[in-house]
N, C-alpha and C positions, 0 to 999 in steps of 0.2 A: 617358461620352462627352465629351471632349473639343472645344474651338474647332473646332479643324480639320477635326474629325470633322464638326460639327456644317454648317461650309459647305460641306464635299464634297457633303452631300447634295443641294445646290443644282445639282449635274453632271446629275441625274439629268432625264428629260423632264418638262414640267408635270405630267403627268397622274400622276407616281409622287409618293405620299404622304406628307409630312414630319413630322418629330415632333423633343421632347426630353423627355430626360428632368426630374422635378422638382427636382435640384442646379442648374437654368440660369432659375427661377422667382426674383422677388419679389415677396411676398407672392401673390396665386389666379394671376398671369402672368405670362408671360416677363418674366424680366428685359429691359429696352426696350432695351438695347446688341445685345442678341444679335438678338430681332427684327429688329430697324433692320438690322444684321449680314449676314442672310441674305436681307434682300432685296435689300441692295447685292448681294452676291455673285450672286444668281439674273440683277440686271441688268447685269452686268460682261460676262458672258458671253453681250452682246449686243453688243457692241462691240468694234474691233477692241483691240490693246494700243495704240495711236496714241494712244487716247482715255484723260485720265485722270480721276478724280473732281474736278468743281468743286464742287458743291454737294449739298447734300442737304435735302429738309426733311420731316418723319417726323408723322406725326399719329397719335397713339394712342386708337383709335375706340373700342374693348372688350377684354377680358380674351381673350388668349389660350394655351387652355389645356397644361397638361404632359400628355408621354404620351397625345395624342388629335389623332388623324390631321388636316395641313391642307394646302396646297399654294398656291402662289404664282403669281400671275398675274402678265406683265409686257405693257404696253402701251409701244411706241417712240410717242411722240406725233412726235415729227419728226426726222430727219435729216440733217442739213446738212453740209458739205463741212468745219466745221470744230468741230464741237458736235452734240450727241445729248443730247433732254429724253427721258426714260423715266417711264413709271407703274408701279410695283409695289404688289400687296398681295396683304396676308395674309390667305388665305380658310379658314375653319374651320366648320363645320355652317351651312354656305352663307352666312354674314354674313363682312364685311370688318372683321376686327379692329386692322391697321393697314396703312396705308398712305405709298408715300413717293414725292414726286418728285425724279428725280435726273436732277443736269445734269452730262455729261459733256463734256469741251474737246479739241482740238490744243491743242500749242503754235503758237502763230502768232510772227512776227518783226515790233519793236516796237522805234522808237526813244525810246518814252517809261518811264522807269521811278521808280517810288519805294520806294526802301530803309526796310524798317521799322526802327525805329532803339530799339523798344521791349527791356528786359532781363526778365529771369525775375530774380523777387523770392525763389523760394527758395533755401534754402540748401541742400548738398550730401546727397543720401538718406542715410539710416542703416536700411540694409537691416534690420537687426536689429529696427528699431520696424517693427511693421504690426499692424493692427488683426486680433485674432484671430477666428476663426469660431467662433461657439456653437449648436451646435444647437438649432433654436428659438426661438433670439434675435435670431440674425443674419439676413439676408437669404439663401438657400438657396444664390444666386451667388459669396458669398463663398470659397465653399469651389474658385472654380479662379482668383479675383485678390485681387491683393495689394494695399493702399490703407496708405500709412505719409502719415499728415496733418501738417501743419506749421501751419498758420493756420485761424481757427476752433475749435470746439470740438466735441464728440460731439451726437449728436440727443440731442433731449429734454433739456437741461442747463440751460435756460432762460438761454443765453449771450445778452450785449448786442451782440453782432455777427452780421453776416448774410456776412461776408468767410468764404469756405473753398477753400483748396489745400492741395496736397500732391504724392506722387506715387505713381505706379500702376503695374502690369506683372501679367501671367497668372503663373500660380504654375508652369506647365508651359509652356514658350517655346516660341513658334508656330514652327513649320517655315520660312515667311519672314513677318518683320512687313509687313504691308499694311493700306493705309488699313483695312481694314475691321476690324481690329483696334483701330485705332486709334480708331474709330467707338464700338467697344464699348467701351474703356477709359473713354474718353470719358463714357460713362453710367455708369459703374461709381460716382460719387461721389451721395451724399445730398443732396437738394434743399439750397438755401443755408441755406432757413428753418427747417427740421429742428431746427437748434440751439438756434432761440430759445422753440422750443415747452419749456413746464413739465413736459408730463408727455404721456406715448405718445399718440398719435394720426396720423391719415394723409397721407398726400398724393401725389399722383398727374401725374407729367409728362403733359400732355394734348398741346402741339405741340416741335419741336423742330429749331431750323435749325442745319446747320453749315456752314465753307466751309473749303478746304484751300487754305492757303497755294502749295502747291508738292508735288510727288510726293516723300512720305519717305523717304530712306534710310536707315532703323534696321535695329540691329542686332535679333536675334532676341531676346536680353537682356535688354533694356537698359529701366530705367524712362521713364515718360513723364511731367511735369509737368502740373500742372492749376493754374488759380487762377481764381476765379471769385469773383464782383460780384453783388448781388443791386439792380437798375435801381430797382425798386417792386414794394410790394407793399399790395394793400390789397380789401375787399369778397371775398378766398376766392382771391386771384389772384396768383402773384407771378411777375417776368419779372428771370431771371439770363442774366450771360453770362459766357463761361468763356473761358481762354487754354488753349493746347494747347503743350506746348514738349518739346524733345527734350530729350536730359539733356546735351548739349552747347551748352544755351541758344538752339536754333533752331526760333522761333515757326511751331508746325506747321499749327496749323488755330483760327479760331474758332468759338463755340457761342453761340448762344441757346436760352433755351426757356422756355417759359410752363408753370407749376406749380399743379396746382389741391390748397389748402390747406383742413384739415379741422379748424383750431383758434383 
């Protein structure tokens, strides 16, 4: 099953039952991009198209599981003439395994504006490089995106830096790229601190904000840039944030999120 496949199912009424299979898991749960993923999509389709994503912020409460029936609650907390806050969450053997609020906008007309004047520090992809999938070693998601890193080093290397980018794209190009794509990509990289750990051990995204720049117009193709900053980290906790760029240098979205560390 496939991306695309996997948010269609979001078409379908609450009450009809959702699932994935375990290529779309890291480690006992969903990979968190895909989660996060399909509950935008469940709340999109609350909304007119007027409305696009501003915000999102994703709490990952428990383990939810591959292959074992769950479905998606959406609550509109409010309405308004020019913005829509939504509740969604992930419900599986009656607990809330995650949860997200999403804040959808108009464009409204504005004589104030500022130009982000920031560049993408990577250098041009080399398709060729990406991180290969190993059965059993890799994270099971691996196997439908593509991560070719440029800064930083591999988990576990016991590297002196917490700096990690690179860039990313689905290994089968999604029928139209859309935020929520872009959402999952997004998650698709290694805690920052990953790298500095000596030897295997865990670590688990617990909350996780993003905001989108502007509605993307990507190509279906086309890689998506990452780089990301780790703020602190200290007592089992660490808080990165990440740049989102098109591969034409146009800062797409930023990320926060707080990372609970097991070394």
């Amino acid at each position: 099953m496939n991306f695309d496949q996997l948010l269609a199912q979001t078409a379908t009424d609450s009450a009809t039952p959702l699932t994935f299979p375990t290529s779309w898991c890291q480690g006992r749960t969903a990979f968190g991009g895909i989660s996060a993923a399909m509950l935008l999509a469940a709340a999109q389709r609350k909304v007119s198209h007027e409305f696009r994503l501003l915000s999102m912020s994703t709490n990952f409460i428990g383990p939810l599981l591959a292959d074992t029936d769950f479905h998606i609650e959406i609550e509109v907390l409010r309405q308004g003439k020019s913005s829509c806050q939504i509740l969604a969450r992930a419900i599986q053997q009656s607990q809330t395994c995650v949860m997200a609020q999403i804040c959808f906008a108009k464009h409204r007309p504005s004589d104030l504006s500022v130009e982000n004047n920031q560049q993408c520090d990577l250098r041009p992809v080399d398709p060729s490089f990406v991180i290969p999938y190993h059965s059993g070693v890799s994270p099971e998601f691996f196997q439908h995106i593509d991560l070719s890193p440029q800064q930083g080093a591999m988990p576990f290397t016991g590297a002196d830096t917490s700096h990690l980018g690179g860039w990313m794209k689905f290994k089968i190009p999604p029928t139209q790229f859309s935020v929520a794509h872009v959402l999952a990509l997004t998650d698709a990289w290694p805690p920052t601190m990953l790298q500095m750990f000596k030897q295997a051990a865990p670590a688990s995204s617990m909350s996780w904000y993003i905001e989108f720049l502007s509605e993307p117009q990507l190509e279906r193709t086309q890689w998506l840039g990452f780089e990301a900053i780790t703020h602190h980290s200290s007592d089992g906790y660490a808080i990165e944030d990440a740049k989102i760029w098109s591969e034409a240098g146009q800062l797409v979205a930023l990320s926060r999120q707080t990372v609970a560390i097991f070394a």
